[in-house]
Residue frames relative to the residue before (quaternion, step in Angstrom):
aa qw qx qy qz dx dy dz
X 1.0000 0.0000 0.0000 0.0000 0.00 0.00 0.00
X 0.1754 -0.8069 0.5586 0.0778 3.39 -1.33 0.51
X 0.2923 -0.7787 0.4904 0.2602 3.45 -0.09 1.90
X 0.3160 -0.4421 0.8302 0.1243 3.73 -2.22 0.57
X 0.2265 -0.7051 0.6659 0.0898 3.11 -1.31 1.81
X 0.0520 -0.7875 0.5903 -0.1695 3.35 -0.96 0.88
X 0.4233 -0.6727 0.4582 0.3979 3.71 -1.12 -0.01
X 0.5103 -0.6913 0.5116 -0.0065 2.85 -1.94 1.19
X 0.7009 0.5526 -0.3254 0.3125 3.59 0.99 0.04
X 0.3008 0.4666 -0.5950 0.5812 3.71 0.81 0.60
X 0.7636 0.3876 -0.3901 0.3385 3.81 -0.03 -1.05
X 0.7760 0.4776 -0.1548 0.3818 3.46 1.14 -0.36
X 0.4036 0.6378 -0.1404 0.6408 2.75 1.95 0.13
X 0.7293 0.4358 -0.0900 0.5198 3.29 1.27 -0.53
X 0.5491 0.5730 -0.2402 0.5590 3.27 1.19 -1.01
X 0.7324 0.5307 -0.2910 0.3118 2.86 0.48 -1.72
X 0.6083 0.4176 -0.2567 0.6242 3.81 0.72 -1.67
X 0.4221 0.4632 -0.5847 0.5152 4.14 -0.12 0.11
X 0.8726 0.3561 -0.2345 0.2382 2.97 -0.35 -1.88
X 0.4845 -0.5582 0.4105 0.5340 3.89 1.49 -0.48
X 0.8298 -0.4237 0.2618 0.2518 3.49 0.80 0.92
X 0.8641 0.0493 -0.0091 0.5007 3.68 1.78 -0.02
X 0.2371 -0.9479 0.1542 -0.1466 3.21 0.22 1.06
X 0.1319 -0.7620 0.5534 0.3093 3.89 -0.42 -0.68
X 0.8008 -0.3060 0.3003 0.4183 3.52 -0.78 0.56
X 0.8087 0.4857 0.0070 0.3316 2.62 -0.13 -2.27
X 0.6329 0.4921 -0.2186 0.5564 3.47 1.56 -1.25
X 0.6233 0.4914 -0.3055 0.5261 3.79 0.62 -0.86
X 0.6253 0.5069 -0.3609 0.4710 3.82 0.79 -1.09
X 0.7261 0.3993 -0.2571 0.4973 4.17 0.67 -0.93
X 0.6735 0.5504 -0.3197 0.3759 3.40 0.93 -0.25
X 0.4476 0.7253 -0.1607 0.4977 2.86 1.98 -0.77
X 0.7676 0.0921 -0.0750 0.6299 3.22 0.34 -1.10
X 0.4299 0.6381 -0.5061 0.3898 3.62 0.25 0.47
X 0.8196 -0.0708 -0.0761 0.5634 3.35 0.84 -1.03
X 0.6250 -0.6590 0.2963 0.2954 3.27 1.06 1.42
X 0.0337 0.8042 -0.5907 0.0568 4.00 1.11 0.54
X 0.8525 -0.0339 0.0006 0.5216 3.39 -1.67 1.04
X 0.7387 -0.5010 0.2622 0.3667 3.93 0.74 0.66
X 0.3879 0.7005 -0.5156 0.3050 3.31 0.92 -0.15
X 0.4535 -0.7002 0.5278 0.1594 4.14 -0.78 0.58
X 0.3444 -0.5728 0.6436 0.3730 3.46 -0.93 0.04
X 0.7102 0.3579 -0.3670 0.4825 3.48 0.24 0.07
X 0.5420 0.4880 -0.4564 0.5097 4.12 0.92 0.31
X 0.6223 0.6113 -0.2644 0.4112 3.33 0.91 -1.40
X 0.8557 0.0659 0.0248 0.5127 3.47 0.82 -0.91
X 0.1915 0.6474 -0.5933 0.4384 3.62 1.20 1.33
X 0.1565 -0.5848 0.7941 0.0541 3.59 -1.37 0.89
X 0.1998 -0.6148 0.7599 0.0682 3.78 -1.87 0.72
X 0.4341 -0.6953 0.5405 0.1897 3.39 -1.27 0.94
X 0.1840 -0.6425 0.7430 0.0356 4.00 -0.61 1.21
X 0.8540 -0.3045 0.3145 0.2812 2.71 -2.44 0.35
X 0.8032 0.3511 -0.0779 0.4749 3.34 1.01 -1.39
X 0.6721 -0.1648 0.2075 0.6914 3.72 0.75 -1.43
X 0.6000 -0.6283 0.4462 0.2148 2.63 -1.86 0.66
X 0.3389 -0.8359 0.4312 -0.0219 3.92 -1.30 0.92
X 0.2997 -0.7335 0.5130 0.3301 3.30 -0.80 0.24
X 0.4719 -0.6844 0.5291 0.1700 3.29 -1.04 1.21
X 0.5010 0.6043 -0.2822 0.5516 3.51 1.54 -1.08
X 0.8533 0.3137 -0.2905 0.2985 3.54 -0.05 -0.34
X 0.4811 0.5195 -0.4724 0.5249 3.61 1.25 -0.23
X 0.6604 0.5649 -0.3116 0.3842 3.88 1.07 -0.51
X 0.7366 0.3691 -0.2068 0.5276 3.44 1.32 -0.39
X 0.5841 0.1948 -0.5008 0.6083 3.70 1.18 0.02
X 0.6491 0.1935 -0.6751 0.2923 3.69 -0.49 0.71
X 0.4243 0.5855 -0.5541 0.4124 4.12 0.51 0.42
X 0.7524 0.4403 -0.2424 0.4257 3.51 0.40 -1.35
X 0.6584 0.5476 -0.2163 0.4689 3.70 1.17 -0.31
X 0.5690 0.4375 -0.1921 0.6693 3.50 1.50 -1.00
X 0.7214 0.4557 -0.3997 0.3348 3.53 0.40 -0.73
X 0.6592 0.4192 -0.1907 0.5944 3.49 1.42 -0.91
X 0.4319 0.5456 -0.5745 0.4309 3.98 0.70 0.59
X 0.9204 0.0218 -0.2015 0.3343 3.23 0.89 -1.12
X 0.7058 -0.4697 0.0519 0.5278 3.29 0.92 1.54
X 0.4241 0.6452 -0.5417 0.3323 4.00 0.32 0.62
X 0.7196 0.1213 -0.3391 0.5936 3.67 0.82 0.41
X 0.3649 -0.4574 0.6485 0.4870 3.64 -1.15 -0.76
X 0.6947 -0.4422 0.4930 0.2808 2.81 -2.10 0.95
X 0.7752 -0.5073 0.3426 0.1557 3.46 -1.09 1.48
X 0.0828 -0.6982 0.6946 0.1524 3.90 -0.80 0.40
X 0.2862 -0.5874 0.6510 0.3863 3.41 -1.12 -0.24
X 0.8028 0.0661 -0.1641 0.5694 3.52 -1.25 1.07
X 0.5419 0.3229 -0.5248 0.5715 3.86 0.56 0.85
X 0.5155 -0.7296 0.3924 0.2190 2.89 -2.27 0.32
X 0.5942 -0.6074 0.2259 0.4765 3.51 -0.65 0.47
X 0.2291 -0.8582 0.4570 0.0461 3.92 -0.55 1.07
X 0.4510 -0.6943 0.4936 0.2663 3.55 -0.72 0.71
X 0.1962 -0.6757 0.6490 0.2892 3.80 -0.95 0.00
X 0.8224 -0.2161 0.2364 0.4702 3.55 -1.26 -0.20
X 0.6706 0.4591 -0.3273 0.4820 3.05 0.31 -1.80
X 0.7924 0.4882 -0.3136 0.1883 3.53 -0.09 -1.02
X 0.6358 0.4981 -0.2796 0.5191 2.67 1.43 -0.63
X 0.8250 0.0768 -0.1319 0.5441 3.98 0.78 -0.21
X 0.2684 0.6482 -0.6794 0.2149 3.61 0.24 0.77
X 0.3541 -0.5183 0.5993 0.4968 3.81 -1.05 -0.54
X 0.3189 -0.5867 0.7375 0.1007 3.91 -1.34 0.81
X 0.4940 0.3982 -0.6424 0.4298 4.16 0.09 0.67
X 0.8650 0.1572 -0.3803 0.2871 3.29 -0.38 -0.21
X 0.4447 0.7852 -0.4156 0.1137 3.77 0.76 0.74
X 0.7284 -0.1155 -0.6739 -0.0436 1.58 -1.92 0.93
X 0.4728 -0.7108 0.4465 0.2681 3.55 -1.21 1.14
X 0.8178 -0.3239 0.2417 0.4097 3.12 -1.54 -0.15
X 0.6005 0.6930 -0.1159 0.3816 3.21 1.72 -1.44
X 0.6388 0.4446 -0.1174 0.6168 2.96 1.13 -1.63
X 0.5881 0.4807 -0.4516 0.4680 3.73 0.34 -0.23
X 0.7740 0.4703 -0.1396 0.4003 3.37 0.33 -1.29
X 0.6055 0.2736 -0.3783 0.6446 3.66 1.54 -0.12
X 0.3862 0.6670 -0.4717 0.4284 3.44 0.62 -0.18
X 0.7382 0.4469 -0.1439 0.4845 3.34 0.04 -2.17
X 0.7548 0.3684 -0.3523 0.4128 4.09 0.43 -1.08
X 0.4978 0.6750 -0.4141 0.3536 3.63 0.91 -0.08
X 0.8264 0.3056 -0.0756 0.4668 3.40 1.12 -1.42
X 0.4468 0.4947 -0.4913 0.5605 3.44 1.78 0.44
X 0.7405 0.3960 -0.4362 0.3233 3.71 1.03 -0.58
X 0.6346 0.4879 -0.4110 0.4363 3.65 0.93 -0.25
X 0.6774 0.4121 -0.4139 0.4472 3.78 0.82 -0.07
X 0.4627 0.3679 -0.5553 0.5850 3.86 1.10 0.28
X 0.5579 0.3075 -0.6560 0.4049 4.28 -0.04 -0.44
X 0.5689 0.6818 -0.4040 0.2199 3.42 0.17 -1.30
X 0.5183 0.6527 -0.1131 0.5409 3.33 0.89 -1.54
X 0.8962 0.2257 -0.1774 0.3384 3.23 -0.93 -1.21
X 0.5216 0.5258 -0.2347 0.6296 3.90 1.62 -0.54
X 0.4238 -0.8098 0.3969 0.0843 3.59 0.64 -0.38
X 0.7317 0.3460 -0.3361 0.4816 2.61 1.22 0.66
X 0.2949 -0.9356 0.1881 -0.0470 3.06 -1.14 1.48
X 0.5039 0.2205 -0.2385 0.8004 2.15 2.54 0.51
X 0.2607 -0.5889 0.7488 0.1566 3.15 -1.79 1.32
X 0.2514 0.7696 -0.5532 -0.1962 3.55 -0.98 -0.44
X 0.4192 -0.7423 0.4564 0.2549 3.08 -0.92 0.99
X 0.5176 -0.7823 0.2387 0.2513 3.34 -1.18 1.35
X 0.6809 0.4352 -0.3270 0.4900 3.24 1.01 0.40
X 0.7335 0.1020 -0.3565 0.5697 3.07 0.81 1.30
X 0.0012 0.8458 -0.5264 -0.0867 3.68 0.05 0.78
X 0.4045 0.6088 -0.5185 0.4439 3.93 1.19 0.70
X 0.7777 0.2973 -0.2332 0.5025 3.91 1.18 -0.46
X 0.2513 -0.7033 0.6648 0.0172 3.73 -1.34 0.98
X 0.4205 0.6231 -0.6069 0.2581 3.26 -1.00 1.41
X 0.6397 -0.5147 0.3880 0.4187 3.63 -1.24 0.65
X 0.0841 0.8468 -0.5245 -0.0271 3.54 0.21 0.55
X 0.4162 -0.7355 0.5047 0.1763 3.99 -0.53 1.37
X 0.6334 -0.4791 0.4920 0.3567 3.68 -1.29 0.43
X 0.7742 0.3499 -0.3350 0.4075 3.75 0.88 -0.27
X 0.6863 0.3942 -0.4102 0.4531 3.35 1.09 -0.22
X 0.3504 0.6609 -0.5030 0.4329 3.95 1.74 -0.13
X 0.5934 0.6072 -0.3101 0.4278 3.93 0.79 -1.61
X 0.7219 0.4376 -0.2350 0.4818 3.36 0.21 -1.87
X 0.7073 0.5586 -0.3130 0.2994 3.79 0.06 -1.23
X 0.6415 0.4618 -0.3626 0.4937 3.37 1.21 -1.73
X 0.8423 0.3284 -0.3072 0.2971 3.49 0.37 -1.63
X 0.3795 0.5797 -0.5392 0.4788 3.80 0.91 1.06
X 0.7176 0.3954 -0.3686 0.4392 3.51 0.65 -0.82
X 0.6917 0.4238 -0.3720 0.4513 3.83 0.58 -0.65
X 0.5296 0.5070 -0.4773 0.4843 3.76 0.75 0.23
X 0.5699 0.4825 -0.4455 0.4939 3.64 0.59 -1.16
X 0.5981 0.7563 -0.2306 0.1310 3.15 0.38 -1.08
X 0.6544 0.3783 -0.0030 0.6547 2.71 1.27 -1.92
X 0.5179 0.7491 -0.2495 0.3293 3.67 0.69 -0.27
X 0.5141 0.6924 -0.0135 0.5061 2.56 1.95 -2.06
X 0.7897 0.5043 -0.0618 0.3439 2.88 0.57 -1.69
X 0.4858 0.6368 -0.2500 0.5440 3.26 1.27 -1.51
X 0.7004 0.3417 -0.2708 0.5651 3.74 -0.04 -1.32
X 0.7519 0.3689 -0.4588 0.2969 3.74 -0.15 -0.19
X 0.4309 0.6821 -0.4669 0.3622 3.83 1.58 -0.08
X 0.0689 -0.7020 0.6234 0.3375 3.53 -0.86 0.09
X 0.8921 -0.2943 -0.0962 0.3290 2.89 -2.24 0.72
X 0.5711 0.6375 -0.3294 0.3987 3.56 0.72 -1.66
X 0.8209 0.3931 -0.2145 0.3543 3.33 -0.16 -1.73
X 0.7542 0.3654 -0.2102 0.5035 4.10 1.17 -0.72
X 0.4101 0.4757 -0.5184 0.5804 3.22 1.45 0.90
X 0.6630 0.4672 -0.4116 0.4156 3.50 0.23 -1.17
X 0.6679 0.5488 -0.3215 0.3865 3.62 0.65 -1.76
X 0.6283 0.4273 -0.4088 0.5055 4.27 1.18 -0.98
X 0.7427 0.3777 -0.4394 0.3357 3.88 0.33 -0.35
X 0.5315 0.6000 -0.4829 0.3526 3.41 1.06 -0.83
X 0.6542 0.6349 -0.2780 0.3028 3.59 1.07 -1.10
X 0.5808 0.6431 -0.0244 0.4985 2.65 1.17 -1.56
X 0.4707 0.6205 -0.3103 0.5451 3.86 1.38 -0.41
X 0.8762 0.2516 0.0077 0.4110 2.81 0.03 -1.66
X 0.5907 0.6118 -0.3496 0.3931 3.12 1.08 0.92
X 0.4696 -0.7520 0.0696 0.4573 2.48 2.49 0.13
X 0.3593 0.6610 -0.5015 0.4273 3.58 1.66 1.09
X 0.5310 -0.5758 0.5873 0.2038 3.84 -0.60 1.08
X 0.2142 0.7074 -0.6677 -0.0887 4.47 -0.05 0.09
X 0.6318 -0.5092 0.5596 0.1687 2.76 -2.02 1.09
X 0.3773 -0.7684 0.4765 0.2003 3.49 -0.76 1.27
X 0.6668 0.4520 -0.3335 0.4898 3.87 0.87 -0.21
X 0.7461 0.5194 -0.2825 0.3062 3.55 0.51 -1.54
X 0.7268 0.5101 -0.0710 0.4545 3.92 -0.20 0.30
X 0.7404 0.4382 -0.1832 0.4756 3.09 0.55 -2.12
X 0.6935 0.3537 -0.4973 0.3829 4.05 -0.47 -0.42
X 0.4594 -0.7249 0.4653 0.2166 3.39 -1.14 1.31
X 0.4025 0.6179 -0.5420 0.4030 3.47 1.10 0.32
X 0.6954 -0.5072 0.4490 0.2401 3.37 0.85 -0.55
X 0.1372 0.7341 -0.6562 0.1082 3.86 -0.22 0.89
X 0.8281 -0.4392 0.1922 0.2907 3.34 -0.73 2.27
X 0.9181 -0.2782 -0.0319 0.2806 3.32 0.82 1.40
X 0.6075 0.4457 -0.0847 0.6521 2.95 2.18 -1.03
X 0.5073 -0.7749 0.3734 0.0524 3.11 -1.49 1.55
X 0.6420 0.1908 0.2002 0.7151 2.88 2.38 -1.12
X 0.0793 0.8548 -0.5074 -0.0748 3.19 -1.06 0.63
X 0.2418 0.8365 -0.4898 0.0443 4.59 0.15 0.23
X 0.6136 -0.4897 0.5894 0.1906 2.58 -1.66 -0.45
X 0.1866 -0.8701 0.4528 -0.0548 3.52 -1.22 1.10
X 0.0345 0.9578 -0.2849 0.0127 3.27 0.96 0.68
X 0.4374 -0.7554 0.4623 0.1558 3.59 0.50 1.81
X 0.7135 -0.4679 0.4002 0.3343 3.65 -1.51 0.45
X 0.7447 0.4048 -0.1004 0.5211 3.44 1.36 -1.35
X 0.5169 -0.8141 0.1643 0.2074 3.13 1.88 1.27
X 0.4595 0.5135 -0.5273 0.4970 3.45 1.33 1.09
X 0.4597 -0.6596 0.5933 0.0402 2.51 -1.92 1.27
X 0.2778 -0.6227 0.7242 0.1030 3.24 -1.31 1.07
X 0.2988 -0.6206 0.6797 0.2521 2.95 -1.87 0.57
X 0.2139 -0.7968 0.5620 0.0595 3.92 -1.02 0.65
X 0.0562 0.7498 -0.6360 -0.1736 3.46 -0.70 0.88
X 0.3351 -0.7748 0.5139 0.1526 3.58 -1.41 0.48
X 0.2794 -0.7703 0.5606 0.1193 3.69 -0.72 1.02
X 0.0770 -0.8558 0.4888 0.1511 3.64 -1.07 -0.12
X 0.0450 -0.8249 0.5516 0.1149 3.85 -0.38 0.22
X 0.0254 0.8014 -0.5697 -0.1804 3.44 -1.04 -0.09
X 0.3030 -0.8319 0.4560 -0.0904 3.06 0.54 1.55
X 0.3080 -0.5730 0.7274 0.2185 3.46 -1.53 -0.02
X 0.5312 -0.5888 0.4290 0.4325 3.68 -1.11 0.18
X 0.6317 0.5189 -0.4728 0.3289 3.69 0.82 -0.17
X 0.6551 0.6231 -0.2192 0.3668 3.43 1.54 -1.18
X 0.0682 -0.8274 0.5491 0.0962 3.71 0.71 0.97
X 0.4548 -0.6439 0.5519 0.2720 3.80 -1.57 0.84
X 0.1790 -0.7076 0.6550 0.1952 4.16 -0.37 1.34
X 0.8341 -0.2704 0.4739 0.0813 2.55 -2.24 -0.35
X 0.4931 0.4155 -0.4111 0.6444 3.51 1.44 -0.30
X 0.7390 0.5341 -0.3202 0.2570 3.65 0.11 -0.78
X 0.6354 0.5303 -0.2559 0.4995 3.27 1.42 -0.62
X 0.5834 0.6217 -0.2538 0.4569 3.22 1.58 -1.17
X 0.5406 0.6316 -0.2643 0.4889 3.93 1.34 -1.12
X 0.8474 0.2389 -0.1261 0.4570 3.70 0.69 -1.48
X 0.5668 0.4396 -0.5051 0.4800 3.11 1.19 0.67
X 0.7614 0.3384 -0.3534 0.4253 3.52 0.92 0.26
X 0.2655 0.6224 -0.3503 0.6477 2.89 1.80 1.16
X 0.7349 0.3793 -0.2535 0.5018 3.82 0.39 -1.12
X 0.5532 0.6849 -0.2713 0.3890 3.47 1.12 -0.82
X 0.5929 0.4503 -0.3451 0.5716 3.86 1.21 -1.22
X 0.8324 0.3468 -0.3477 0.2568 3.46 0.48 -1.09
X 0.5764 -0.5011 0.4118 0.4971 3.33 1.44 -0.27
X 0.4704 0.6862 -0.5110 0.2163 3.32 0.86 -0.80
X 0.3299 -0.6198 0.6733 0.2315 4.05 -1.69 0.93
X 0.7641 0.1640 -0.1489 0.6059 3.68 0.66 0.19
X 0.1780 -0.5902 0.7818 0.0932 2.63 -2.17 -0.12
X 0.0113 -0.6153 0.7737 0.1504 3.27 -1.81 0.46
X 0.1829 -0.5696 0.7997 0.0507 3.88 -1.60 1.63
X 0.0505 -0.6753 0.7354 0.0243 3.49 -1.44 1.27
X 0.3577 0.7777 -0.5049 0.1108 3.09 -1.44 0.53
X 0.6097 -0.7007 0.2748 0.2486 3.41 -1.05 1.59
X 0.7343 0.2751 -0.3160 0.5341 3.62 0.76 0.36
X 0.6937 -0.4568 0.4375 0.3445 3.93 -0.72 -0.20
X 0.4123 -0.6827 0.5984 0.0762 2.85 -2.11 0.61
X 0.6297 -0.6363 0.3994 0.1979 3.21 -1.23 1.17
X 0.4881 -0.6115 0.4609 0.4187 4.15 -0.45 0.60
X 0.7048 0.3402 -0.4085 0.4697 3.58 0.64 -0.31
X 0.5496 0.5308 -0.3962 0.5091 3.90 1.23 -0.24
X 0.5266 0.5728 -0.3884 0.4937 3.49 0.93 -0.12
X 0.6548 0.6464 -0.0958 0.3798 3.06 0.28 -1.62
X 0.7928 0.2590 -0.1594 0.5282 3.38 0.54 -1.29
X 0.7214 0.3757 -0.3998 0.4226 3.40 0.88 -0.26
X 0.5816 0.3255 -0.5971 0.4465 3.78 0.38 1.06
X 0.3348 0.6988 -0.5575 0.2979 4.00 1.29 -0.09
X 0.9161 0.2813 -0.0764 0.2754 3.44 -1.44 0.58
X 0.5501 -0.6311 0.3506 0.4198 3.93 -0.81 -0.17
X 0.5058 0.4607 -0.4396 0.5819 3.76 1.47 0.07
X 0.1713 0.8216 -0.5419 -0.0450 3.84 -0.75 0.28
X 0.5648 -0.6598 0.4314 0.2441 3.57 -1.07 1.02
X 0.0947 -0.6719 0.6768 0.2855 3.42 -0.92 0.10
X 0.2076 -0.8561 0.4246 0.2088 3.85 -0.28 0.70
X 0.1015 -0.8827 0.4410 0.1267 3.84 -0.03 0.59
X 0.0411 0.8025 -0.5754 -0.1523 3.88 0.87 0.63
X 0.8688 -0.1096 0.1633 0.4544 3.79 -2.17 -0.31
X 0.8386 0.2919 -0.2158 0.4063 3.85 -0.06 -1.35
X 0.5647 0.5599 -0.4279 0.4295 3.22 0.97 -0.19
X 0.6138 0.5819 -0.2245 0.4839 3.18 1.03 -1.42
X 0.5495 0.6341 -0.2747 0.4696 3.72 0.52 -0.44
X 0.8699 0.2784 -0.1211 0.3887 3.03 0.21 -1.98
X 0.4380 0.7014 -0.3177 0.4639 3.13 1.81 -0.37
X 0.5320 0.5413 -0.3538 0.5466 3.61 1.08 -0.92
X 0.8050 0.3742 -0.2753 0.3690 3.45 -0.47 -1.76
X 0.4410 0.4190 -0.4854 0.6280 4.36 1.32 -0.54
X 0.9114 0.2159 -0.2132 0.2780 3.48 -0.96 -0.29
X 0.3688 -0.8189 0.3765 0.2273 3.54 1.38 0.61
X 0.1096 -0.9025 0.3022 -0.2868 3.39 1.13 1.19
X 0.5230 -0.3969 0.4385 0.6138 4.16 1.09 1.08
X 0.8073 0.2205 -0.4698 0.2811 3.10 -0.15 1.62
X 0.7586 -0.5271 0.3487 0.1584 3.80 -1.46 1.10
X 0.0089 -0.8141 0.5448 0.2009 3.60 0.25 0.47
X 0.0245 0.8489 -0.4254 -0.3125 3.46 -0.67 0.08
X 0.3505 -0.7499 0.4453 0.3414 3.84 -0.29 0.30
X 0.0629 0.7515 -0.6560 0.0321 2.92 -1.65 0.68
X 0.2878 -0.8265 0.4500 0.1774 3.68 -0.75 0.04
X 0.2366 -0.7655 0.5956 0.0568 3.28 -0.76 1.06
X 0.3639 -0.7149 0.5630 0.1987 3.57 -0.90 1.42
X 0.5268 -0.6953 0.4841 0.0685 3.33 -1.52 1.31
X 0.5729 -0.5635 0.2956 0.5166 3.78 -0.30 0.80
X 0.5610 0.5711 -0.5288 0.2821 3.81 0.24 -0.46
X 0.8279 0.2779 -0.3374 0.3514 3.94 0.84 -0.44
X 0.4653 0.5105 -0.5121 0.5105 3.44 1.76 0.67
X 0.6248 0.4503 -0.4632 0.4385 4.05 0.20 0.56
X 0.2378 -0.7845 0.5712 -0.0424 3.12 -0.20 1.42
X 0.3051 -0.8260 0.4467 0.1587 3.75 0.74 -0.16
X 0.8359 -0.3591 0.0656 0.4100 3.46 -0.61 -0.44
């Protein structure tokens, strides 16, 4: 596929009021392509393009200039670092058919004549962010944060899809461990295959009952979405084993009717598609390197009188 850059704030504008009106990036970005706002795909939302150097999301130079335009003319509050992004009134209840008006163009339009005169007068006429050096824009320490830690997910993602079957089963239970399901060393585990299920434990609730869990797996591409027969299959799978649940992992996404069916009934799915699956890694520090760093806090960008 080949993403069309375009604007991103109806879609964010949406998400947002979904979300109750405040957010995190990252949260507004999955909501986005979850229910595909103002058209945006799950597969635009999270397409990467190969540059000279590494590869990028095209999707995101489109949403920090939304989230910026959107706050020129007062539809978010002005940005915290480490806080989330927050509707104002308007945003929350303007009507979004006729956007953007003349008005809104025209504060829009003075916003970015005023950051290319800062731009100007400081001398410098190209920012470029370092993980894409094919795009030029004033790019802030919080959307630098947000951007990198999009690329090193895609990343891993990448990767994930390059495991073959064995090894991204093993990688969904190991995960799945440490999420605090108990897996059954026999049921599941021989790659020949045990009647359908990838994985099989135990879940033992505060009030010290135990669920049985069966576990599915996919390795999907991002185009190759997981339907509704498939859930339908491992719930009549989870059934032989008894199992009160299920977890279906898998590096690309589920279908609205795969959704759907998997809260249908008294067996229910927990579904875990690609970004979850990710963020699930980076919460459970999962074969991978944190690295620190520190982002300064508005107190040393107010320069006062």
């Amino acid at each position: 596929m080949e993403y069309k850059r375009r604007s991103a704030e109806k879609a964010i504008i949406l998400a947002l009021r979904d979300l109750g009106g405040s957010a995190s990036r990252a949260r507004i970005r999955e909501d986005i392509a979850e229910n595909e706002y103002d058209g945006f795909t799950y597969q635009q939302v999270n397409y990467m393009k190969k540059g000279k150097k590494n590869s990028y999301s095209p999707f995101i130079f489109d949403f920090n200039f939304g989230i910026r335009n959107l706050r020129s003319i007062g539809y978010i509050e002005e940005p915290k670092r480490g806080h989330d992004i927050v509707l104002t009134e308007a945003g929350q209840n303007d009507d979004l058919s006729n956007y953007p008006t003349l008005e809104q163009e025209k504060k829009i339009g003075d916003y970015w004549n005023k950051k290319n005169a800062e731009r100007a007068q400081r001398h410098k006429n190209k920012l470029q962010n370092e993980s894409n050096t094919e795009e030029s824009n004033d790019v802030t320490s919080e959307e630098k944060e947000d951007t990198d830690n999009v690329n090193w997910k895609t990343q891993l993602l990448n990767q994930l899809m390059q495991f073959d079957p064995g090894k991204f089963e093993a990688f969904s239970r190991l995960l799945i461990s440490k999420m605090g399901i108990k897996i059954d060393k026999y049921r599941g585990i021989a790659l020949s295959g045990d009647h359908g299920i990838d994985g099989f434990g135990y879940f033992i609730s505060d009030e010290f009952r135990t669920s049985r869990v069966a576990i599915q797996c996919k390795r999907y591409n991002v185009n190759n979405a997981v339907s509704e027969p498939e859930i339908d299959n491992f719930k009549g799978v989870m059934s032989s084993f008894n199992a009160e649940c299920g977890i279906f992992v898998t590096t690309s996404h589920f279908t609205k009717n795969a959704k759907e069916k998997a809260m249908q009934g008294n067996n229910t799915v927990t579904l875990i598609d690609g970004q979850h699956l990710v963020n699930l890694v980076e919460k459970y520090q999962l074969h991978i390197t944190p690295v620190q760093t520190y982002v300064l806090d508005d107190y040393y960008f107010d320069l006062g009188e």
